[in-house]
LOGU-810256 format. One line per field, with one value per residue (C-alpha): residue in three letters; residue number from 1; x, y negated, z. Coordinates in nm, 2 decimals, decimal comma. Last residue first. Example, Ala and Ser with C-alpha at 12.3 -4.5 7.8 and 13.67 -1.06 7.14 Angstrom:
<drennus>
marba	(ser/ala)
sevex	(2/1)
c1	(1,37/1,23)
c2	(0,11/0,45)
c3	(0,71/0,78)
</drennus>
This chain:
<drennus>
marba	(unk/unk/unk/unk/unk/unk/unk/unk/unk/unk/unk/unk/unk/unk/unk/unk/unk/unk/unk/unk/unk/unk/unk/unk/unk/unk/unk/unk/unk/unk/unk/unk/unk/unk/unk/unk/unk/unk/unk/unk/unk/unk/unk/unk/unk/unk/unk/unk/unk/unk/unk/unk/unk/unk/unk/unk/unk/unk/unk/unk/unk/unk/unk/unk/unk/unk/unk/unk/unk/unk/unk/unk/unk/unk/unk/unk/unk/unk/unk/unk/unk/unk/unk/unk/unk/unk/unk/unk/unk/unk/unk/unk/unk/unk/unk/unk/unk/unk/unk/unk/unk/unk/unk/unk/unk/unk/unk/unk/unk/unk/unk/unk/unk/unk/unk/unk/unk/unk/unk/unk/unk/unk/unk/unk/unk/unk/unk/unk/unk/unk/unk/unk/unk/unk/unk/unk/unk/unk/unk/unk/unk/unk/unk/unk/unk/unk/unk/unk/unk/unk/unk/unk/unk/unk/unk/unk/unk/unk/unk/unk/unk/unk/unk/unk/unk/unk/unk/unk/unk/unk/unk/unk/unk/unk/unk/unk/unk/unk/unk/unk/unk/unk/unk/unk/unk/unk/unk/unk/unk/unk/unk/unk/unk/unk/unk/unk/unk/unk/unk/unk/unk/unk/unk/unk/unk/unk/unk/unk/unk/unk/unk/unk/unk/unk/unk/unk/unk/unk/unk/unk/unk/unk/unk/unk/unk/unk/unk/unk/unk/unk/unk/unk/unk/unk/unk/unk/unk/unk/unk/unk/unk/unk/unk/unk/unk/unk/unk/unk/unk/unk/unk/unk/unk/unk/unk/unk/unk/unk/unk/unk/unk/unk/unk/unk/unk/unk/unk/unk/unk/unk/unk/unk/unk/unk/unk/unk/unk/unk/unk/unk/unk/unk/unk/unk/unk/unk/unk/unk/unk/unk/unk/unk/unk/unk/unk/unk/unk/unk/unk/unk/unk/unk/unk/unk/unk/unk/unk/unk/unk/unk/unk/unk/unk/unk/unk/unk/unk/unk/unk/unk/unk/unk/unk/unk/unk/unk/unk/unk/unk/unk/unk/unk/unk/unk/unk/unk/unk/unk/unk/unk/unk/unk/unk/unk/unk/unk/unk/unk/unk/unk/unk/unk/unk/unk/unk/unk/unk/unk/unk/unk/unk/unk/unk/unk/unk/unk/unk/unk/unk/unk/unk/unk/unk/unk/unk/unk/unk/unk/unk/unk/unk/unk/unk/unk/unk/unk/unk/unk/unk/unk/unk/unk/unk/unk/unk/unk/unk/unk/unk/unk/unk/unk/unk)
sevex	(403/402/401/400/399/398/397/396/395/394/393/392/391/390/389/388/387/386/385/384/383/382/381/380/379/378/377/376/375/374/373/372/371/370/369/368/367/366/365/364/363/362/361/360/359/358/357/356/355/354/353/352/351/350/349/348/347/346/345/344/343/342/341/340/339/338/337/336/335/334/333/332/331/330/329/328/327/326/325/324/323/322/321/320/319/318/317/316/315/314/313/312/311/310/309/308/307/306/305/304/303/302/301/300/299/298/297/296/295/294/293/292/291/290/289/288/287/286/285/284/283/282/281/280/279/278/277/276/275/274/273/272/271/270/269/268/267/266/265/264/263/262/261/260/259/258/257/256/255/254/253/252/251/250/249/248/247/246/245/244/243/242/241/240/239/238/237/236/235/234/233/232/231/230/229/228/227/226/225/224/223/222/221/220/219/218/217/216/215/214/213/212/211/210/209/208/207/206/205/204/203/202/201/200/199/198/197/196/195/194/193/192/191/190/189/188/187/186/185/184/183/182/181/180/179/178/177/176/175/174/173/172/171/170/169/168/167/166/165/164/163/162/161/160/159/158/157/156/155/154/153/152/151/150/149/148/147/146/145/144/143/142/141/140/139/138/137/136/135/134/133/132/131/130/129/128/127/126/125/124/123/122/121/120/119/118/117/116/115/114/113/112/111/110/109/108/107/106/105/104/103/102/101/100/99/98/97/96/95/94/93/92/91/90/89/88/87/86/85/84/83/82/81/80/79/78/77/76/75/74/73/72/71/70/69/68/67/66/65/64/63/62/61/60/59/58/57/56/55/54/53/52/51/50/49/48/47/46/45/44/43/42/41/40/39/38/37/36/35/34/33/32/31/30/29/28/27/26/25/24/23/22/21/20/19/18/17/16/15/14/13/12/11/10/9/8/7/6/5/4/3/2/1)
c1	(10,31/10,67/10,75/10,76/11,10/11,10/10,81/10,91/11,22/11,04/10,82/11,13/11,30/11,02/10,91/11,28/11,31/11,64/11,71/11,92/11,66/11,60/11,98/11,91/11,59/11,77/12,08/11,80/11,66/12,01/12,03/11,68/11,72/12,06/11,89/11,66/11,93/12,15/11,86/11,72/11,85/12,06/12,36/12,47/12,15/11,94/12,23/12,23/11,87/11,80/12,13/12,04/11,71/11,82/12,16/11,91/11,68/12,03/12,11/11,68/11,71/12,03/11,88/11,54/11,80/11,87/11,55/11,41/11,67/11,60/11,20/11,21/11,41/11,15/10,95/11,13/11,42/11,38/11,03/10,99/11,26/11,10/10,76/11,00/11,11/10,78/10,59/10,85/10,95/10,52/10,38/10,47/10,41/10,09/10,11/10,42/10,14/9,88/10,14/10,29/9,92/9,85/10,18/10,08/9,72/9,88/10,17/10,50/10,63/11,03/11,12/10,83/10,89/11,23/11,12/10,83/11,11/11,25/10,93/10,91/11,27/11,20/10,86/10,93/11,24/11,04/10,75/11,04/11,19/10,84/10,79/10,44/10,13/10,14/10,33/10,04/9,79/9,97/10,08/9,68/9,54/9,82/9,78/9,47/9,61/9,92/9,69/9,58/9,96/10,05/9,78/9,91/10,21/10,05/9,78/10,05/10,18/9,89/9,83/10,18/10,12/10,33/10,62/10,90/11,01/10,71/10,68/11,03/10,95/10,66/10,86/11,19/11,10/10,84/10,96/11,31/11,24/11,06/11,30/11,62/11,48/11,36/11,68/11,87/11,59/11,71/12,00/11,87/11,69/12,02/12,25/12,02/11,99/12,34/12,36/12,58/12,30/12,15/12,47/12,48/12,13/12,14/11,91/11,73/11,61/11,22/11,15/10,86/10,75/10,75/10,51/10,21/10,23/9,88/9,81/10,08/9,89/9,57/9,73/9,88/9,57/9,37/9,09/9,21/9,35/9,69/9,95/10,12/9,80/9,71/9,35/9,23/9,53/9,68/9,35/9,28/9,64/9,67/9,36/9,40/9,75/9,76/9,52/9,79/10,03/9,82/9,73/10,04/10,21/9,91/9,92/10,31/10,31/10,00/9,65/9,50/9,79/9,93/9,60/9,57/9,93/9,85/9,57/9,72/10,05/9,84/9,55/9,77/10,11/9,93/9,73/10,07/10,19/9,89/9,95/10,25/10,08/9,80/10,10/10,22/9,88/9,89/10,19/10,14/9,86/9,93/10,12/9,92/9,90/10,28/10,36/10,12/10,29/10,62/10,60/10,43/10,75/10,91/10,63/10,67/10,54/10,91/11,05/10,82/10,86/11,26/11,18/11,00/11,20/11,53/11,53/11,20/11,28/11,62/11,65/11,36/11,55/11,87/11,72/11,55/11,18/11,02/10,62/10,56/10,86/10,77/10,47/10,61/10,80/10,61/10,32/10,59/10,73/10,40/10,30/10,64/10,61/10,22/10,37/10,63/10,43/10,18/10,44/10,63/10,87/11,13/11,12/10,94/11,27/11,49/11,31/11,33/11,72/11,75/11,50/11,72/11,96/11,71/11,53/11,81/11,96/11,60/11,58/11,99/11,88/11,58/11,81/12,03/11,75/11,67/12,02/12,05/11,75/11,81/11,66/11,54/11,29/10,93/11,04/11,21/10,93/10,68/10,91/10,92/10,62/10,41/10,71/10,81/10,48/10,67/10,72/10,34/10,21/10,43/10,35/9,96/9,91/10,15/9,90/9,61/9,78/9,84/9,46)
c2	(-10,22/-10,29/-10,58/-10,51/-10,53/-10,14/-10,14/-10,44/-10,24/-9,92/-10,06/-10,28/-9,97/-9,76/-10,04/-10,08/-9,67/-9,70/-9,66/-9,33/-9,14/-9,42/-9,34/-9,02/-9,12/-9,35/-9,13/-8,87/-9,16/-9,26/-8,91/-8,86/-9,19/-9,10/-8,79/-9,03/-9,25/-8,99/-8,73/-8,94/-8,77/-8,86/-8,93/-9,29/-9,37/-9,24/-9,39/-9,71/-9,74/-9,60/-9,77/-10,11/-10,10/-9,90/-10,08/-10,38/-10,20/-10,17/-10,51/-10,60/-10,42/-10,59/-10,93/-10,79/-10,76/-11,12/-11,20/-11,00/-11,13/-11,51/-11,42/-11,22/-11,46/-11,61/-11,32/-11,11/-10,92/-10,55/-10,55/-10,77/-10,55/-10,24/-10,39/-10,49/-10,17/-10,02/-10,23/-10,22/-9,89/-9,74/-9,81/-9,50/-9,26/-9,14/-9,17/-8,97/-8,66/-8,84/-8,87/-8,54/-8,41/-8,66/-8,52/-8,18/-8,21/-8,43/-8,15/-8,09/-8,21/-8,15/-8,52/-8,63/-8,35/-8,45/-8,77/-8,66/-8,46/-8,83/-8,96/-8,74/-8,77/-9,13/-9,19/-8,92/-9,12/-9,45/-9,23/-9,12/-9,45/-9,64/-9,42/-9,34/-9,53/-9,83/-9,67/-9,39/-9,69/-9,79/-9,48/-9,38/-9,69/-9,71/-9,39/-9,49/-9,77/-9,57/-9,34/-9,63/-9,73/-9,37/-9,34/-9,60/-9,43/-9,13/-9,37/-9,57/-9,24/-9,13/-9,43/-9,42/-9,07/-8,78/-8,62/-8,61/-8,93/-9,12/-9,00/-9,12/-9,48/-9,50/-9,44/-9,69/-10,02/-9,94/-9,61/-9,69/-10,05/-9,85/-9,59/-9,81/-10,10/-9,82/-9,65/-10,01/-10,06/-9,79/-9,94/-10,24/-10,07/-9,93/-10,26/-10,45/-10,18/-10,16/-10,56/-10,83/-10,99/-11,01/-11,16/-11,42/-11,50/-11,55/-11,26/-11,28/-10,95/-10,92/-10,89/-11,08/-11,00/-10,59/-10,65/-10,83/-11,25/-11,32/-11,70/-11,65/-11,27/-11,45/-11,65/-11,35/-11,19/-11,46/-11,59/-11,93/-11,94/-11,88/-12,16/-12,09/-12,19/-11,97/-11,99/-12,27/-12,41/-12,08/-11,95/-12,24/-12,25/-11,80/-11,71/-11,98/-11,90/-11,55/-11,54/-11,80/-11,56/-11,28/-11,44/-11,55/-11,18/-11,03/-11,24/-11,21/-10,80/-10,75/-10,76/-10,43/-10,22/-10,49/-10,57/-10,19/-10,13/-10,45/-10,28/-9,94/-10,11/-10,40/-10,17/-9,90/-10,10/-10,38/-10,22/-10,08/-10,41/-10,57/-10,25/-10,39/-10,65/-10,37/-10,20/-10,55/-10,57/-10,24/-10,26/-10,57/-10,43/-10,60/-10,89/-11,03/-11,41/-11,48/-11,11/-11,20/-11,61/-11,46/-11,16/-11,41/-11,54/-11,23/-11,03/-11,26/-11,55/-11,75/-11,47/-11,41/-11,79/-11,74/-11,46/-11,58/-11,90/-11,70/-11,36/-11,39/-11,77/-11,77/-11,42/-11,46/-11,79/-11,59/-11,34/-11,53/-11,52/-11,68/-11,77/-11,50/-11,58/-11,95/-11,88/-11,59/-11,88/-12,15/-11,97/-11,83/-12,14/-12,31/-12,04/-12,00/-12,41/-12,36/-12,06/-12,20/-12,56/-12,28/-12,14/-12,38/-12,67/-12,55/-12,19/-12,11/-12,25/-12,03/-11,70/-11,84/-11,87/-11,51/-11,38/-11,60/-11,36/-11,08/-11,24/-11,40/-11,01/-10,85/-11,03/-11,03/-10,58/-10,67/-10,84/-10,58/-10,27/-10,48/-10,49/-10,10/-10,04/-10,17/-10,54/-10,60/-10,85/-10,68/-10,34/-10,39/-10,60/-10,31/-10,08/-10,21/-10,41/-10,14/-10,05/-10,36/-10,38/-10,33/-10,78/-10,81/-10,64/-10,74/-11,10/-11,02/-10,78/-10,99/-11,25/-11,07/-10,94/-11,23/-11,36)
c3	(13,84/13,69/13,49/13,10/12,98/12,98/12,77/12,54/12,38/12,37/12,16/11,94/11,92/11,79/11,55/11,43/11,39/11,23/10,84/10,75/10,61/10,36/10,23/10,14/9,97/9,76/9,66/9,50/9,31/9,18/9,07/8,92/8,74/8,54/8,45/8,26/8,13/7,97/7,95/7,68/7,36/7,05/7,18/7,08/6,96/7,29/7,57/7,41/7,41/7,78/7,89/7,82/7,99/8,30/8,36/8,35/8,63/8,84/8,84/8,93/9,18/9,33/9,25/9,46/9,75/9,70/9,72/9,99/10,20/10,13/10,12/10,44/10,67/10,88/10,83/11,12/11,07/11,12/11,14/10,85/10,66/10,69/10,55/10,25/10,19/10,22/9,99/9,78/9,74/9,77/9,43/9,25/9,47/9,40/9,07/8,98/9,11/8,84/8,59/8,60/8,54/8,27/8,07/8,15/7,98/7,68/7,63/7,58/7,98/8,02/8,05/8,24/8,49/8,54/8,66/8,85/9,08/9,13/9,17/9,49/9,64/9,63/9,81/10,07/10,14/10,19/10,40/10,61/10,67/10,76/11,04/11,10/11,19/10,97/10,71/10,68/10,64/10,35/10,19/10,18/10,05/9,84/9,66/9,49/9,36/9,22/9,09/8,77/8,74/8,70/8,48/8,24/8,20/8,03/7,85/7,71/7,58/7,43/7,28/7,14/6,99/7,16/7,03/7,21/7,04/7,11/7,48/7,50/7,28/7,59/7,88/7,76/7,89/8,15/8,28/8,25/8,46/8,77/8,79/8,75/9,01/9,25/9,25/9,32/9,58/9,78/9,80/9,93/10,22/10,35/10,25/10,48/10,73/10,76/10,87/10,66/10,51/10,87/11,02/10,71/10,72/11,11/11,29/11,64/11,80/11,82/12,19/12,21/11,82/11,92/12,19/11,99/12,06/12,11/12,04/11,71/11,62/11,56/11,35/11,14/11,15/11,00/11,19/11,29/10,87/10,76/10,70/10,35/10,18/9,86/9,75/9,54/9,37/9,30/9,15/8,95/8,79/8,78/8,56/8,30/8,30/8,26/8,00/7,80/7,89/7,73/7,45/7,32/7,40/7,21/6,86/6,88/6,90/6,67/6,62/6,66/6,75/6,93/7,12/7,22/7,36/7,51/7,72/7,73/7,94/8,11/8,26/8,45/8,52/8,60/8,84/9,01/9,01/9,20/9,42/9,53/9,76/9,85/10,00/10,16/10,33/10,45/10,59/10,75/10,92/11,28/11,14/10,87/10,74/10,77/10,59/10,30/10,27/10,27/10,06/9,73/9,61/9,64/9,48/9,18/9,00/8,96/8,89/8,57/8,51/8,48/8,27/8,00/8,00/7,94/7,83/7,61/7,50/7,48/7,35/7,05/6,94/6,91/6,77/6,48/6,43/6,72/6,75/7,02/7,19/7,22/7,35/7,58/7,74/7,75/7,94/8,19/8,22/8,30/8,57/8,75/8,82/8,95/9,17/9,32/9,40/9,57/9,75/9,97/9,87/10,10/10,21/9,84/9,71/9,94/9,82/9,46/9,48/9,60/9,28/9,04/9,00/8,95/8,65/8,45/8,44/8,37/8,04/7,97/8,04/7,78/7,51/7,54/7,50/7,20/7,04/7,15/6,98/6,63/6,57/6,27/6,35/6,29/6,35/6,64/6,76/6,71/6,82/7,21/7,24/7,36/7,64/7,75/7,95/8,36/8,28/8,16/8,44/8,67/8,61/8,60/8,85/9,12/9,06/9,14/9,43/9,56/9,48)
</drennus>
């Protein structure tokens, strides 16, 4: 149900894309204006995130959830129904996105990482790829309902799909205690190694830790990548030459191999260390970057898709996995949340600079380029994360009494 979730908020928050022109068109916006309104949109999202960790601490996730739900349906109602900016920011910048946050991976880390501990990295990769899936059937999906019907007809029916789908799920499934059989209870009556000798954090000392700052930067590339692709991929493709189906099928794939490539990433982050599958992750999407900028046709675009694919959904999952080890889950939604704010930071430079960057000098390489540099600096700095499953291993064997 998490991940069903995840699929639905991140699906509609990664579809800027098929909305893009169409509400351009339809309120006179030029593309800066609308690339503003998306970076305020992605602005009200990441400060919140740190905010929403503590709430979920206190009043626990399915209260979260149900809240997130009904702003997210008021929200995109209200958008849909708008026709001044002003109106259209406070409602798609605002509500919209203060209910996004609200139904987010950060709201949903704590209660996946407290239900599994041996394949935590497995579950958290099947976590992300709820945003992954929404990436591949949510992009051509709307791209087809606002073809068909239109920008404001699609957005109100979406949300309201949303909500029918997310109330009776939340209610029904999500429990912040796990289940007897559960493999984070199972792991509370048999502590594993690494959880004896897991060193103890404050907030404030943990905030303050390398690997904190490490793992967030990373982030930052993965907030710009992510965000450029789903605000400004489709209007690239369009201007390059490509069809908007054609386009929404482009990035749709990515979403579509992304699911595929979790099964792998994920059990390879549960045997390996997590730090070089994280760099692998960057330095990969960044060479898919420039590949989507140079690709002329609909066989090439499909290919760099389906290799940008398999990495796509791995940042998150990894990231946060890293920071369980590192931390424990006590503190994961606080710290995940306020390094989710720095994502989401740099995905606004992303949506303001794509547009900016396209009328001021004609061509996407501003923001683009931009992406292949930060994502370069992310897999740098993923090499330098410690071993924390090493550690803690070797940690526990030489505490272990002697035979």
């Amino acid at each position: 149900m998490a991940t069903v979730l995840v699929l639905l908020s991140i699906g509609l928050r990664l579809a800027v894309g098929p909305f893009f022109l169409p509400i351009v068109d339809d309120l006179g916006l030029s593309r800066s204006l609308f690339s503003s309104i998306v970076a305020l949109a992605l602005l009200v999202y990441g400060l919140v995130m740190p905010g929403v960790g503590w709430l979920v601490g206190r009043v626990g996730t399915r209260r979260v959830l149900l809240l997130g739900t009904a702003l997210i349906l008021a929200g995109g109602l209200w958008a849909a129904t708008a026709h001044g900016t002003l109106t259209f920011t406070l409602a798609f910048s605002v509500v919209l996105s203060l209910g996004l946050a609200l139904v987010s991976p950060v709201t949903l880390t704590k209660i996946v990482s407290t239900w599994f501990v041996r394949q935590r990295g497995m579950a958290l990769f099947f976590l992300s790829t709820g945003g992954m899936a929404g990436l591949a059937v949510v992009t051509p999906a709307l791209t087809w309902a606002v073809d068909l019907w239109g920008w404001r007809w699609a957005l109100g029916g979406y949300v309201l799909l949303l909500a029918l789908i997310a109330v009776p799920g939340t209610l029904l499934v999500m429990d912040d205690q796990p289940p007897d059989e559960a493999d984070g209870s199972a792991a509370r009556t048999t502590p594993l190694p690494r959880r004896a000798v897991q060193p103890r954090y404050g907030l404030w000392s943990a905030l303050a830790s390398r690997p904190f700052w490490l793992i967030t930067i990373g982030l930052l590339a993965n907030g710009y990548s992510m965000t450029l692709l789903g605000t400004h991929g489709i209007p690239m493709l369009v201007d390059h030459g490509f069809s908007a189906q054609t386009a929404a099928y482009g990035i749709g794939l990515i979403g579509l191999v992304a699911i595929a490539g979790t099964l792998v990433l994920g059990r390879m982050a549960d045997r390996f260390p997590r730090r070089y599958i994280l760099a692998a992750i960057y330095f990969v999407r960044g060479a898919a970057f420039v590949a989507l900028m140079l690709v002329a046709t609909r066989q090439g675009l499909y290919g760099v898709a389906f290799v940008g694919g398999l990495v796509w959904a791995g940042s998150m999952a990894v990231s946060s996995a890293i920071m369980a080890d590192i931390y424990g889950v006590r503190l994961i939604s606080v710290l995940y949340g306020v390094a989710f704010l720095c994502q989401q930071l740099a995905g606004m430079l992303a949506a303001w600079l794509g547009g900016w960057g396209f009328e001021v000098f004609g061509t996407h390489w501003i923001s683009f380029g931009g992406s292949v540099a930060i994502l370069l600096v992310g897999g740098a700095t993923a090499l330098m994360l410690p071993d924390a499953r090493a550690q803690l291993a070797a940690a526990a064997a030489a505490a272990r009494p002697p035979v």
